[in-house]
C-alpha positions in Angstrom: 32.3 -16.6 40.4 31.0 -20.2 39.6 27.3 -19.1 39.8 27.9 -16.1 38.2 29.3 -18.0 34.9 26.3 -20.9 34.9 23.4 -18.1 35.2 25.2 -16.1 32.7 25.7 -19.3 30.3 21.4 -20.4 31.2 20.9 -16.9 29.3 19.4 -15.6 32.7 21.0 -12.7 33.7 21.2 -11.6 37.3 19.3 -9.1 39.0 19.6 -7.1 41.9 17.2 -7.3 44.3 17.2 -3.4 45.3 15.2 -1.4 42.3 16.9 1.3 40.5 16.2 5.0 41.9 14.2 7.1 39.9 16.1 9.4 38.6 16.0 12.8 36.0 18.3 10.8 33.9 16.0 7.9 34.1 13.3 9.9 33.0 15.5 11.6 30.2 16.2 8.1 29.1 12.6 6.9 28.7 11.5 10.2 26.9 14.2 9.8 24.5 12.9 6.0 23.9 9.3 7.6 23.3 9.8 10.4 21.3 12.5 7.9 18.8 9.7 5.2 18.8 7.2 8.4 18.0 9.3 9.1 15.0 9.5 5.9 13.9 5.5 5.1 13.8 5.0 7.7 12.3 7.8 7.6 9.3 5.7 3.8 8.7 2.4 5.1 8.8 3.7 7.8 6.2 4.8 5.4 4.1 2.3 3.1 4.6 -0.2 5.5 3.5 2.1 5.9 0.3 1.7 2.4 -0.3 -1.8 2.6 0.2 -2.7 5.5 -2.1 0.0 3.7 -5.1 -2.8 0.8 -4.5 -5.5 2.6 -4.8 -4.1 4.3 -8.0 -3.5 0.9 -9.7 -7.0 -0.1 -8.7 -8.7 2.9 -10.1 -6.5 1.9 -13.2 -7.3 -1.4 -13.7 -10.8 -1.0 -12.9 -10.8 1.7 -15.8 -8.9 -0.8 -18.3 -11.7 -4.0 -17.5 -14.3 -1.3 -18.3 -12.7 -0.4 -21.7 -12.5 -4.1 -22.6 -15.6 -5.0 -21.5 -17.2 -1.9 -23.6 -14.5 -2.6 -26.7 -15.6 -6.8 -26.4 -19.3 -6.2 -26.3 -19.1 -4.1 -29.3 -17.0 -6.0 -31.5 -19.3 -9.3 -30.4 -21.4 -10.1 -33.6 -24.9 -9.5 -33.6 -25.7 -13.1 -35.2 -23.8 -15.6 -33.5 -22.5 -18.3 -36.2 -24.3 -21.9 -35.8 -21.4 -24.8 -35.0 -20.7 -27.2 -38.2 -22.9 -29.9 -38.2 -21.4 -33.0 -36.6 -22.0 -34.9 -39.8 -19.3 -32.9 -41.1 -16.1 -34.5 -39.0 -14.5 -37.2 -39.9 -14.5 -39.3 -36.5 -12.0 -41.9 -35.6 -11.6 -44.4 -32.9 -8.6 -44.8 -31.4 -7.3 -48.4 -29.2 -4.5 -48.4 -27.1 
């Protein structure tokens, strides 16, 4: 009983030496594993590809909107560009700390 408790307190747990039969219960047991991990890849690749399609939306969207500002900036962008003041203008000032 003394073993028993410090292999199961280790986090080890004890095996048997003799394998399990096969059995159709065994079998039963694994297909039911398969086809639940089936239909849960495949309920995330679903909504993965909803994710990826809301993605691709936006993208289409945004890529539509930085066109439209581009266009919208390029026309409102006067033909003459304005000449800065003349430096002579400013009042400069020196400052000391």
């Amino acid at each position: 009983m003394r073993s028993n408790r410090c292999s199961l307190e280790s986090g080890l747990k004890l095996r048997s030496t003799l394998p399990r039969p096969k059995t159709e219960a065994a079998a039963y047991l694994n297909l039911y594993k398969l086809t639940i991990e089936k239909k849960r890849l495949e309920h995330e690749l679903e909504s993965i590809e909803i994710r990826r399609h809301r993605i691709q939306k936006r993208l289409t969207f945004l890529s539509s909107q930085v066109a439209e500002l581009d266009r919208s900036a390029t026309c409102k962008t006067p033909a003459t560009k304005q000449a800065a003041p003349d430096s002579a203008a400013f009042n400069t000032l020196f400052l000391e700390y």
